[in-house]
N, CA, C and O of each residue as an XYZ file, in Angstrom:
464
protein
N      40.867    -37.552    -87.225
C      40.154    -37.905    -85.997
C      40.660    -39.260    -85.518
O      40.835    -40.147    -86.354
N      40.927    -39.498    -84.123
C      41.251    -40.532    -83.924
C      40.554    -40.996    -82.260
O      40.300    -40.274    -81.296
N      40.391    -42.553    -82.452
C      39.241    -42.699    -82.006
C      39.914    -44.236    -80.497
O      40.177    -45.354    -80.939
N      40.030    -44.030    -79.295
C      40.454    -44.822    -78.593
C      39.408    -45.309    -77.334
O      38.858    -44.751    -76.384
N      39.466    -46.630    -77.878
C      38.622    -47.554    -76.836
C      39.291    -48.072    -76.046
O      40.384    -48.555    -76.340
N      38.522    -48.103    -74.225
C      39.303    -48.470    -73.543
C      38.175    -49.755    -72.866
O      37.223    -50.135    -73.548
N      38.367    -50.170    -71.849
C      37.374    -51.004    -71.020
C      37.205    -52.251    -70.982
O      36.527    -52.790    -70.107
N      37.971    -53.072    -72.201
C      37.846    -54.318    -72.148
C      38.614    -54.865    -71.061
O      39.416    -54.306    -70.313
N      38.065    -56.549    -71.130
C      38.833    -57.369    -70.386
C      37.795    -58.739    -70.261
O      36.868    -59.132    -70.970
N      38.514    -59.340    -68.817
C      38.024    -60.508    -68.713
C      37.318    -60.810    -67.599
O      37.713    -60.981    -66.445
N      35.604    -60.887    -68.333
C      34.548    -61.406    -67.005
C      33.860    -62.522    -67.141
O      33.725    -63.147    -68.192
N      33.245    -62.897    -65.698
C      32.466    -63.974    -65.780
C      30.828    -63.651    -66.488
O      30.233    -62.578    -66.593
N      30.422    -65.031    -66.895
C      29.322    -64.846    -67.226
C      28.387    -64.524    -66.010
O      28.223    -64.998    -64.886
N      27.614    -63.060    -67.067
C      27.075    -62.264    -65.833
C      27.720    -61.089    -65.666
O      27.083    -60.059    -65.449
N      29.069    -61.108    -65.749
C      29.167    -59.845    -65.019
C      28.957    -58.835    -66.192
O      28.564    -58.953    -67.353
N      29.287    -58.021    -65.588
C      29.562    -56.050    -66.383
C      30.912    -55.683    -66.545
O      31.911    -55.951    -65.877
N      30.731    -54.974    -67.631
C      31.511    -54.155    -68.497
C      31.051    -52.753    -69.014
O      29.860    -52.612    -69.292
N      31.942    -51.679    -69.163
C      31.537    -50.517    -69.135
C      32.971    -49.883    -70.347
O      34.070    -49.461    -69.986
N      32.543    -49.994    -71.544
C      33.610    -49.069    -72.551
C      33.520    -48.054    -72.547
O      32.537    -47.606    -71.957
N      34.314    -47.249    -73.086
C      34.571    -46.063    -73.600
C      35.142    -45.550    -74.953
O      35.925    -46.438    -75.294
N      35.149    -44.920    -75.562
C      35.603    -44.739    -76.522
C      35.438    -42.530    -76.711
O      34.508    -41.725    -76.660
N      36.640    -42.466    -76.882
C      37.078    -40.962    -76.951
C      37.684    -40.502    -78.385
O      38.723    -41.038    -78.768
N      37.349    -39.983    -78.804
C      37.707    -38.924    -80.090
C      38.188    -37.804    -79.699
O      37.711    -37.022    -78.876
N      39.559    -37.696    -80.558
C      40.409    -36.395    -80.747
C      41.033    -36.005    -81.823
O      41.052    -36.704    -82.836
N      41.401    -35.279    -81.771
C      41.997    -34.461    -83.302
C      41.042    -33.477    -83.621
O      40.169    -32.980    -82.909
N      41.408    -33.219    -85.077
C      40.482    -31.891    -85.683
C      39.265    -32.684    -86.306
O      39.140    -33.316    -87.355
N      38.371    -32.393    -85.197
C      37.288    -32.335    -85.118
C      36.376    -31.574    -85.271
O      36.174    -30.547    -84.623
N      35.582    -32.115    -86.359
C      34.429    -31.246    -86.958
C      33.187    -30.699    -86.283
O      32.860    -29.577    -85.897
N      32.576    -31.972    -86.278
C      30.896    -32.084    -85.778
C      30.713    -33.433    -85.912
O      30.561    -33.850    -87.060
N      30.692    -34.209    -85.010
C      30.549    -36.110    -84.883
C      29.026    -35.874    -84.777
O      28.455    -34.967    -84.173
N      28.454    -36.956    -85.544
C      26.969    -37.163    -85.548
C      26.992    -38.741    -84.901
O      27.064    -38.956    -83.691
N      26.941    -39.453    -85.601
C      26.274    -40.832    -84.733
C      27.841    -41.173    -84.122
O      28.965    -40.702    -84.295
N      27.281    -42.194    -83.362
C      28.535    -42.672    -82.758
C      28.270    -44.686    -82.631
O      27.160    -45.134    -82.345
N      29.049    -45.281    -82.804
C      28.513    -46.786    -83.010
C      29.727    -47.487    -82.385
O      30.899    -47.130    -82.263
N      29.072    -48.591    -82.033
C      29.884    -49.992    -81.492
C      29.857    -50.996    -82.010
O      28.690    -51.373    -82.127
N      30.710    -51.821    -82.495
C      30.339    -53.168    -83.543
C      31.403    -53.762    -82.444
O      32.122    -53.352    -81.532
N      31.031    -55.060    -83.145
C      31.919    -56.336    -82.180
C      32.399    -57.296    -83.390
O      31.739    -57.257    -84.428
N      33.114    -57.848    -83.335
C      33.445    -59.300    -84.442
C      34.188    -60.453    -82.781
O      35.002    -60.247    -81.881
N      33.196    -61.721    -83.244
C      33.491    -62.588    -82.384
C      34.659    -63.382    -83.306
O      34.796    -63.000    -84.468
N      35.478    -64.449    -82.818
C      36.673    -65.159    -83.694
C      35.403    -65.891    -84.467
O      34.351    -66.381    -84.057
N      36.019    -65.728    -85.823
C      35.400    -66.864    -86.940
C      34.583    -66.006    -87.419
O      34.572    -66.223    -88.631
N      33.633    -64.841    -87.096
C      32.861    -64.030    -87.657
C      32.418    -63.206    -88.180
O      33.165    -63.644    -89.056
N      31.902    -62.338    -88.619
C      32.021    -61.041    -89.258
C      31.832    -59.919    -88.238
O      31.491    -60.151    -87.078
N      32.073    -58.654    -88.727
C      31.776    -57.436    -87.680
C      30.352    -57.508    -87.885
O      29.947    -57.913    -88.974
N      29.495    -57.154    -86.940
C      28.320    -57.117    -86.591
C      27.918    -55.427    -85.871
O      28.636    -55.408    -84.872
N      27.401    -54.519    -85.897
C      26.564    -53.285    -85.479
C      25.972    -53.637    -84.042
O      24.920    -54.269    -83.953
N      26.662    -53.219    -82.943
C      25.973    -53.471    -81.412
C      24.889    -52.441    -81.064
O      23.740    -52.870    -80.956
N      25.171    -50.848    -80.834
C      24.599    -50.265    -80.687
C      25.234    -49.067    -81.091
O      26.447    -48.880    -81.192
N      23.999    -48.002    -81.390
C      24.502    -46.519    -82.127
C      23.626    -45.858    -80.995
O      23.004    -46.409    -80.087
N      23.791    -44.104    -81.400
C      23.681    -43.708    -80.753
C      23.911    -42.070    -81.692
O      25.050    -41.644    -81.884
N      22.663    -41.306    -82.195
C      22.792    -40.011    -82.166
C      23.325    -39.079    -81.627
O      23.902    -39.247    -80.553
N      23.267    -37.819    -82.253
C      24.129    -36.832    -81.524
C      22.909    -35.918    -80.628
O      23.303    -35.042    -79.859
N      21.192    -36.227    -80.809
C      20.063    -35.872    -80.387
C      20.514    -36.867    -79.342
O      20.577    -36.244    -78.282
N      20.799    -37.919    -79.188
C      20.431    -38.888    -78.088
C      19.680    -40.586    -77.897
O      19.441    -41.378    -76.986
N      19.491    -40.473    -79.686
C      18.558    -41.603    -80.340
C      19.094    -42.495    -80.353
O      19.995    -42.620    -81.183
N      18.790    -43.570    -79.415
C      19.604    -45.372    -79.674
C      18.857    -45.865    -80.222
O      17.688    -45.584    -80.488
N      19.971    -47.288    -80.615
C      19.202    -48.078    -81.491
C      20.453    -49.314    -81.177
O      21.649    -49.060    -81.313
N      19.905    -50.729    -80.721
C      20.812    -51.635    -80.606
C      20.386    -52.920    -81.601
O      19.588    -52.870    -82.537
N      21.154    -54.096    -81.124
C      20.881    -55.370    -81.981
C      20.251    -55.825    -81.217
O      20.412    -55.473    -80.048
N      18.758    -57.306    -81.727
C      18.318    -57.250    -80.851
C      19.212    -58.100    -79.417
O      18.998    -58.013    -78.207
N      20.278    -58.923    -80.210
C      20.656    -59.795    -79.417
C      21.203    -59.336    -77.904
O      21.426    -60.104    -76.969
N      21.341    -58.057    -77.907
C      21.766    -57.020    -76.458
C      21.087    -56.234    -75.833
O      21.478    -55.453    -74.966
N      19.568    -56.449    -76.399
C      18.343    -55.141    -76.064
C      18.378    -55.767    -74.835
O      18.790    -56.917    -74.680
N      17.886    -54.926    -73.795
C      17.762    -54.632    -72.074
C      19.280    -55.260    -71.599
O      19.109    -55.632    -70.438
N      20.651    -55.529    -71.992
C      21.448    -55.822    -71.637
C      22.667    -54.465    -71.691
O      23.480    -54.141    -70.824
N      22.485    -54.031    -72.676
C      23.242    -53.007    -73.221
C      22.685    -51.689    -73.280
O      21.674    -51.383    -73.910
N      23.297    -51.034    -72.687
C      23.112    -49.380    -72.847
C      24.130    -48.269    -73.391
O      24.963    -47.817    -72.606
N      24.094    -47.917    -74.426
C      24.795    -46.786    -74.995
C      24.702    -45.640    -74.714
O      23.522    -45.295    -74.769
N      25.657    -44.496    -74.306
C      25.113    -43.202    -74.216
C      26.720    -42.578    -74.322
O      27.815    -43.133    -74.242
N      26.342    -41.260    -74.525
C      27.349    -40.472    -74.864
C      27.671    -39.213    -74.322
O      26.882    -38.505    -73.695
N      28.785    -38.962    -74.564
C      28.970    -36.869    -74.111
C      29.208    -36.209    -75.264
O      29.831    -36.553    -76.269
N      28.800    -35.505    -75.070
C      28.812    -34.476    -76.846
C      30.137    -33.571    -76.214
O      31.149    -33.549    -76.916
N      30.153    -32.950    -75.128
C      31.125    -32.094    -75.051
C      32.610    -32.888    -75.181
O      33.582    -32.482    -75.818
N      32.518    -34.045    -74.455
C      33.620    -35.273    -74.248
C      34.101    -35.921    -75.768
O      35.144    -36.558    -75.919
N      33.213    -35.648    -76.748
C      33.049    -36.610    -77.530
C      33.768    -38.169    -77.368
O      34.686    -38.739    -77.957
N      32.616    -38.629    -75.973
C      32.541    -39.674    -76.186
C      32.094    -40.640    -75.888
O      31.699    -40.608    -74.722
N      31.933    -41.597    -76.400
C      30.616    -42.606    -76.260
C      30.980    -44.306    -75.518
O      31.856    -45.171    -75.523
N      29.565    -43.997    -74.908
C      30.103    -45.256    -73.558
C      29.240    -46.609    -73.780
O      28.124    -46.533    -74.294
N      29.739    -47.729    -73.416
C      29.038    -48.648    -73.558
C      28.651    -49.411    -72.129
O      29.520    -49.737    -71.320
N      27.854    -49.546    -72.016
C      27.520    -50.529    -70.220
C      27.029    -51.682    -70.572
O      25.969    -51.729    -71.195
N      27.749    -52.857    -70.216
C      27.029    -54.384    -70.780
C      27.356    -54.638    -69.912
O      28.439    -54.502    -69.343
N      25.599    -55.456    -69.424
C      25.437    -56.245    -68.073
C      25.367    -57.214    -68.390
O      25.555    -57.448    -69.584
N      25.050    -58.315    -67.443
C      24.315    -59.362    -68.166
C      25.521    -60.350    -68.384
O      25.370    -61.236    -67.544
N      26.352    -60.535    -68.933
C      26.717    -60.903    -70.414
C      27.090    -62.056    -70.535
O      27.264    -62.589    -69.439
N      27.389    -62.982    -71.776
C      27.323    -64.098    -71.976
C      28.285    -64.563    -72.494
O      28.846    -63.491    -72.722
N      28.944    -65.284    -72.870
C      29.994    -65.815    -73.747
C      29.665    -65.646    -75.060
O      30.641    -65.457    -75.786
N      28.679    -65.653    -75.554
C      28.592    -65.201    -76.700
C      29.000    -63.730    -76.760
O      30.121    -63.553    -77.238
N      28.610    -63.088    -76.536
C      29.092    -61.207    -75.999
C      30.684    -61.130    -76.460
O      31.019    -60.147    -77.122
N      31.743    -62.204    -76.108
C      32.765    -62.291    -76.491
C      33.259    -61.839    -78.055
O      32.680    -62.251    -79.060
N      34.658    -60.743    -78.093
C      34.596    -60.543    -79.211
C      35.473    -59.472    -79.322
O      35.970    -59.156    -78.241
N      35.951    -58.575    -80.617
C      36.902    -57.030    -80.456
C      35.528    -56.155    -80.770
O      34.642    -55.975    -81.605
N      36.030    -55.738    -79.441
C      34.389    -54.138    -79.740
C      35.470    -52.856    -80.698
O      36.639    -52.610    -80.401
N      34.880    -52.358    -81.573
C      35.572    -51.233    -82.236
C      34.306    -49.935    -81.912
O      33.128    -50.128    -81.609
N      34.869    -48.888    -82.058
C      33.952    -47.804    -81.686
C      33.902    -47.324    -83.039
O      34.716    -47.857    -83.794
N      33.069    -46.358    -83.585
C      33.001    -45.881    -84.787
C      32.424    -44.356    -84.913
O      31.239    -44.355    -84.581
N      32.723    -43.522    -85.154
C      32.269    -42.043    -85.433
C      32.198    -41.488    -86.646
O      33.116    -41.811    -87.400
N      31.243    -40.615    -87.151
C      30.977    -40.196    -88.311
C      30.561    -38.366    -88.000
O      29.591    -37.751    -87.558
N      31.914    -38.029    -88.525
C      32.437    -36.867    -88.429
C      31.470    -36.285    -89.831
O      31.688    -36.711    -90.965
N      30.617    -35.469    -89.588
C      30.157    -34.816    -90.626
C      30.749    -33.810    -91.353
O      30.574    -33.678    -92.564
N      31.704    -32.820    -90.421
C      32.692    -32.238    -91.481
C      33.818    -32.744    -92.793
O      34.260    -32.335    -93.867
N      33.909    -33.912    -91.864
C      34.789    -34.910    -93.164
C      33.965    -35.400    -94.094
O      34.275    -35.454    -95.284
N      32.686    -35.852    -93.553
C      31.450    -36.857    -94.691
C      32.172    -38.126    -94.460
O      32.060    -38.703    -95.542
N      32.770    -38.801    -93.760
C      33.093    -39.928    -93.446
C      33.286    -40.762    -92.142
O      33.300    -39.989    -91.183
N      33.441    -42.072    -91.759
C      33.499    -42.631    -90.580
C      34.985    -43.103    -90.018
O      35.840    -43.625    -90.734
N      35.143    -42.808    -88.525
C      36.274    -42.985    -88.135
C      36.096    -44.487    -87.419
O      35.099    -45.161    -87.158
N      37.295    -44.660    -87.258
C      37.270    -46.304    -86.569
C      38.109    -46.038    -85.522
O      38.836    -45.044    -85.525
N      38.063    -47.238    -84.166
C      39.081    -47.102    -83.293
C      39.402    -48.461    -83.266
O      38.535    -49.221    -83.698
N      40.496    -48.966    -82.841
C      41.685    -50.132    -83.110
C      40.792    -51.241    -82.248
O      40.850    -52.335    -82.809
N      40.061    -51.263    -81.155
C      39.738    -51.972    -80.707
C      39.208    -52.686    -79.376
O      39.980    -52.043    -78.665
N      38.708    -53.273    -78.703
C      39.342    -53.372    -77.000
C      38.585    -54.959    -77.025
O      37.525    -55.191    -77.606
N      39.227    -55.755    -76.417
C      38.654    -57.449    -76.393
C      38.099    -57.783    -75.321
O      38.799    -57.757    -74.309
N      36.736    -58.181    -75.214
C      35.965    -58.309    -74.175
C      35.979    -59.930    -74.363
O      35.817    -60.414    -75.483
N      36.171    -60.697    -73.272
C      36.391    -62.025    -73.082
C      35.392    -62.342    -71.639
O      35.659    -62.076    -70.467
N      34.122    -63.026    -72.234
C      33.138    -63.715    -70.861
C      33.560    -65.026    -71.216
O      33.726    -65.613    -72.285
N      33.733    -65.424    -69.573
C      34.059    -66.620    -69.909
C      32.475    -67.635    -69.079
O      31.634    -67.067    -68.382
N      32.456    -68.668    -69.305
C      31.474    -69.168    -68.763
C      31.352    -70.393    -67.570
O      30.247    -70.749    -67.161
């Protein structure tokens, strides 16, 4: 399975951003689908997930800023960040957990840069 994020770039504080992230290959049955970020100097951190029912769940540091949602037929899962801050800055990776494999896929990356 392989997993490609697109959408980054460079905004002002405040503006919006809208990822994507698409899965292909031999594909099983993807259950959750997730977004982590690592800012420079920090660890990866869990942004928001997102069931294959439809069930989110974010950090709080992005609640009412961030919205996750997905296509099951597309397999694939979108991110919308409004708002955003310089802190927000960081490599977003997408993440999928293919239940036919029993394991999680990763995608390479996309760098979201707010500047302030």
């Amino acid at each position: 399975v392989q997993l490609q994020a697109s959408g980054g770039g460079l905004v002002q504080a405040g503006g919006s951003l809208r990822l994507s992230c698409a899965a292909s290959g031999s594909i099983f049955r993807i259950n959750a689908m997730r977004w982590y970020r690592q800012a420079p100097g920090k660890q990866r951190e869990s942004v928001a997930s997102i069931t294959r029912g439809g069930t989110t769940n974010y950090v709080d540091a992005v609640k009412g800023r961030f919205t996750i949602s997905r296509d099951n037929a597309k397999n694939t899962v979108y991110l919308q960040m409004n708002s955003l801050k310089p802190e927000d800055t960081g490599v977003y990776y997408c993440n999928a957990e293919d239940v036919g494999y029993g394991m999680e896929f990763w995608g390479k990356g996309t760098l979201v840069t707010v500047s302030s």
